[in-house]
C-alpha positions in Angstrom: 0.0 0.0 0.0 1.1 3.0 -0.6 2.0 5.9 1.8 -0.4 8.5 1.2 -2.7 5.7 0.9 -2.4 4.5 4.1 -2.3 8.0 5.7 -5.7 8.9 4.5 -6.9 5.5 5.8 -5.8 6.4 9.1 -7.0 9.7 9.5 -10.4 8.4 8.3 -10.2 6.4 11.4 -9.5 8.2 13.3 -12.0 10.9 12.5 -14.6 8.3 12.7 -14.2 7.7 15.8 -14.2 11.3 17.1 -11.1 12.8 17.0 -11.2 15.7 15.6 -7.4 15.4 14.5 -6.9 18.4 12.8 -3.3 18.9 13.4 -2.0 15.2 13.1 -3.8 15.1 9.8 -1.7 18.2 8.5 1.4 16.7 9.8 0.5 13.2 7.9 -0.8 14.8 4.7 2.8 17.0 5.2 5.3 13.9 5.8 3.6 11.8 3.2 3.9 14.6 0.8 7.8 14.9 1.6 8.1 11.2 1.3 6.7 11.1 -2.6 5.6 8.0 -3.8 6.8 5.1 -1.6 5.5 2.2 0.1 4.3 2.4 3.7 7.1 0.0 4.2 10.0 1.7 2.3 10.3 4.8 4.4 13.5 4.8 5.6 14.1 6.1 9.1 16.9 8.8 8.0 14.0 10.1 5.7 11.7 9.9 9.1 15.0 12.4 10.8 15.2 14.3 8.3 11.0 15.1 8.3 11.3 15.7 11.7 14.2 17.6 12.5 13.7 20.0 9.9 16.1 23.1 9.4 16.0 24.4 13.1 16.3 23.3 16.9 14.2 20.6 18.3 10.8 22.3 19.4 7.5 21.2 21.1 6.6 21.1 17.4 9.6 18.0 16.6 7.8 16.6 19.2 4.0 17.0 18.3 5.5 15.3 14.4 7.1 12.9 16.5 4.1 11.8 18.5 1.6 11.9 15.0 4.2 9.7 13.1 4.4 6.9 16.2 0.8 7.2 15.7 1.2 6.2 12.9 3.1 3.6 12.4 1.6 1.6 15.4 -1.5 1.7 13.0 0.7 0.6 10.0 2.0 -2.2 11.9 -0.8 -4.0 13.9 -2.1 -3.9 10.0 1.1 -5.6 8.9 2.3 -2.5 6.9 5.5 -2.5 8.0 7.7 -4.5 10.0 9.3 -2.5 12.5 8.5 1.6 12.5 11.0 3.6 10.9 10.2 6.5 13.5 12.7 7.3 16.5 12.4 5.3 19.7 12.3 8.0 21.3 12.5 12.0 21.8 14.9 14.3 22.3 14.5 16.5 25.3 12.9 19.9 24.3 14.9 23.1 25.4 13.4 25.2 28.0 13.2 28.8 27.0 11.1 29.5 29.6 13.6 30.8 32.9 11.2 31.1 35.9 11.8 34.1 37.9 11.4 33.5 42.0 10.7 36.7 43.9 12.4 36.9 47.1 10.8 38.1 50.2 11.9 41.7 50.0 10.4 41.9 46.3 7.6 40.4 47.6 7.0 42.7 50.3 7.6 45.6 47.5 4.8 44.2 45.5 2.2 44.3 48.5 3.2 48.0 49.3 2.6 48.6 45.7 -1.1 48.0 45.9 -3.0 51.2 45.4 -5.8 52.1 48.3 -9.2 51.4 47.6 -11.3 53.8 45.9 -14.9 53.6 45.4 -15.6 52.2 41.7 -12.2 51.8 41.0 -10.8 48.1 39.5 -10.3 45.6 42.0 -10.4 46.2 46.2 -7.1 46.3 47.5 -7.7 43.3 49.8 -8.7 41.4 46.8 -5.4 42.3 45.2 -3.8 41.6 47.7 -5.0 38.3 48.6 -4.5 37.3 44.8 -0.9 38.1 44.8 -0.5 36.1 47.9 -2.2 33.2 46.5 -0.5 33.0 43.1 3.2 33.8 45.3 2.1 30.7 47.0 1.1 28.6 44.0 4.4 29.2 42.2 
């Protein structure tokens, strides 16, 4: 069977049963596309790589290919598609970009003093600010 083939029989399935699956069909429909005309089975896993690591970094988005590719290939398998699944065992760790930033108690106490007075009709009470400061502090 072919790749593209096989891709739109999945996502059929899928969609039948409820998933909307609106952005593992686009990855799909875009690997089988890069792949041409090739049986489910010839897919080579450096032509899997090179899909899925693209020209940049690995992102949440390597991943989310990643995850719709493993998909996949279970599918093609358990219908003896393939043989073994030519997609990586497993993921590379995403970077964090994200640096959290941990107020100490000094710029803590800054932010409470911070809190206008109440004023009639005026945004938020300050004991309501207040009290949601604290509380997302606490939270983390």
């Amino acid at each position: 069977m072919k790749l593209r083939q096989a891709v739109e029989h999945y996502i059929r399935l899928k969609q039948s049963l409820g998933f909307r699956f609106a952005t593992d069909s686009q990855i799909l429909k875009a690997f089988s596309q890069a792949m041409g005309q090739v049986r489910v089975g010839q897919v080579k896993p450096t032509s899997v790589r090179a899909y899925l690591d693209g020209s940049g970094p690995v992102t949440r988005n390597w991943e989310r290919k990643w995850v719709a590719l493993r998909g996949f290939y279970v599918f093609a398998s358990a219908r003896g598609l393939v043989r073994r699944s030519p997609v990586p065992a497993w993921a590379p760790k995403v970077a964090r970009t994200f640096t959290p930033h941990l107020y100490s108690m000094e710029e803590l106490r800054r932010l409470l003093q911070a809190i206008p007075p109440q004023k009639a009709g005026q945004g938020l009470p300050a004991p309501t600010l207040r009290t949601l400061l604290l509380l997302l502090y606490g939270a983390g």
